[in-house]
C-alpha positions, 0 to 999 in steps of 0.5 A: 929188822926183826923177823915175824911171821905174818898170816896172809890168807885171803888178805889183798897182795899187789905183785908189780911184775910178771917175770921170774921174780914174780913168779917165785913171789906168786908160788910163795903167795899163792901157797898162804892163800892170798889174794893176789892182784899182779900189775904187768904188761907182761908175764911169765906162761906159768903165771898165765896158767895161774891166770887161767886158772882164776888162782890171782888177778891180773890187771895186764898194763904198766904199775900206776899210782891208783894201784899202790892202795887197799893192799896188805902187802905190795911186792915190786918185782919189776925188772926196772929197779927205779919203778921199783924204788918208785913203788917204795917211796909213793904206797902208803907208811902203813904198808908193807913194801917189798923190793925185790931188786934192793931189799933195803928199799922196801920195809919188809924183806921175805927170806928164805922160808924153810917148812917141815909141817908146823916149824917155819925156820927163815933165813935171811942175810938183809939182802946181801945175798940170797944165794947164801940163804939158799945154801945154809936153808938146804944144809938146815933142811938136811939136820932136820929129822923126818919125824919131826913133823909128826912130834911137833903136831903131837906137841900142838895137840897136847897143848891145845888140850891143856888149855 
């Protein structure tokens, strides 16, 4: 896998899921901006609040195969990894796959994501352990200079400008 970046503001998002896993894949969506369907008979209370607050679209049942097309990006977040797996093997070739509970099932794997205003760093050990991710992305995040924002958005606006 390489790893790319990819713009989903207001692209179609399916989240199958309603738990822990779902939510933190929600806050991650729902902060790009994306349009988010999420198929589950059960949720979380923060994600009900998210509901509440119309930020996605909840479809309050169990995942079916009329749900798997018209997406961008499907995430299984399910706490039952053969429906999961299932979400994997029945969506389309041409979309990205996302299993939360065995990366290698799915064709896109989400690392961890650091942000300092422009520069996006993603860590990612191909799923053998977020925990170490998670680790090395909070050392990283202490190397990098409080200013650096700040350059980075002088460095954006002058190169913009020699266009």
């Amino acid at each position: 896998m390489i790893p790319l970046l990819i713009d989903l503001k207001n692209e179609s998002v399916l989240i199958a899921g309603g738990g822990g896993v779902a939510k933190r894949r929600l806050e991650l969506l729902l902060a790009e901006e994306a349009s988010i369907t999420l198929v589950s008979p059960e949720i979380d209370s923060d994600i009900k609040e998210w509901i509440s607050q119309e930020r996605l679209t909840w479809l309050p049942r169990k995942i079916e195969e009329k749900d798997l097309s018209g997406y961008r990006l499907i995430v299984a977040a399910t706490n039952d990894s053969e429906v999961n797996r299932w979400i994997s093997e029945t969506a389309g070739k041409h979309t990205l796959v996302n299993v939360v509970s065995k990366a290698s099932e799915g064709n896109v794997q989400v690392p961890k994501i650091l942000k300092k205003g422009r520069l996006t760093i993603s860590i990612s050990t191909g799923g053998a352990s977020p925990k170490v991710s998670k680790e090395l992305g909070n050392k990283i995040m202490q190397l990098l200079d409080d200013d650096l924002a700040e350059k980075l958005d002088l460095l954006w606006d002058e190169r913009n400008n020699r266009k």
